[in-house]
C-alpha positions in Angstrom: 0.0 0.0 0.0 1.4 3.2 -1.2 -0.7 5.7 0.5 -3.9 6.1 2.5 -6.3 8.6 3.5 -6.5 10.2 7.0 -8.3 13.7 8.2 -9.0 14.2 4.4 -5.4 14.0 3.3 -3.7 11.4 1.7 -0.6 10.2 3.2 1.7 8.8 0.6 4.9 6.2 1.6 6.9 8.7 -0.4 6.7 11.3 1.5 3.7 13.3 -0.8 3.2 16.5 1.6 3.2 18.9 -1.5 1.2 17.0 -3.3 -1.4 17.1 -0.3 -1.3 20.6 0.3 -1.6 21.2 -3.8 -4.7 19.3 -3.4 -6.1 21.7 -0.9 -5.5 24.7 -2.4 -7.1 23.6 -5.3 -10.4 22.5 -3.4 -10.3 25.8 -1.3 -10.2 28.1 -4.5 -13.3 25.4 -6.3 -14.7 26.1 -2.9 -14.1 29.8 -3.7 -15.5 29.9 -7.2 -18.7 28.2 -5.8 -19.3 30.7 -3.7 -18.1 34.0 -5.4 -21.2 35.4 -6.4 -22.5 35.3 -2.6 -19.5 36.8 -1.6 -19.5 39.5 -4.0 -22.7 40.6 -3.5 -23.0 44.4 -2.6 -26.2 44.1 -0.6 -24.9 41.0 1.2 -23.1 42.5 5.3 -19.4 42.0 5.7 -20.1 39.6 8.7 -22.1 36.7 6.7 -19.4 37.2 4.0 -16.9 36.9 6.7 -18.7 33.8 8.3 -19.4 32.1 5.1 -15.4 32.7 4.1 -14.6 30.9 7.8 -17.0 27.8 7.5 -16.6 27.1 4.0 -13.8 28.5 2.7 -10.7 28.3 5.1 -12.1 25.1 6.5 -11.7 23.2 3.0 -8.0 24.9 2.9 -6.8 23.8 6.7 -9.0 20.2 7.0 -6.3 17.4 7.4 -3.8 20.1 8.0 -3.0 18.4 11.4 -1.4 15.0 9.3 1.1 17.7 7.8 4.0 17.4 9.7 
């Protein structure tokens, strides 16, 4: 077995961390793109754009983040 999953990374024999953190990047900023037009909105407060950029956004970019080291 060359690599699992754990905490939503996958941990490769090879030592794979950049490849990991690559990977969750690129989900954050899908993640971002989803949402965009919400957070773009003029009518929509700074603190549910702030919320929403917390719970969906930065969590996608820092889940599994404690398998890095």
């Amino acid at each position: 077995m060359e690599n699992f999953r754990y905490l939503c990374s996958v941990i490769h024999a090879m030592d794979g961390r950049g490849e990991n953190v690559k990977a969750r990047v690129a989900a954050a900023w899908k993640k971002w793109h989803h949402v965009t037009g919400v957070l773009c909105e003029l009518q929509m407060p700074v603190s549910v754009k702030g919320k929403l950029y917390r719970t969906m956004i930065r969590l996608v970019l820092i889940c599994g983040s404690e398998a890095w080291t």
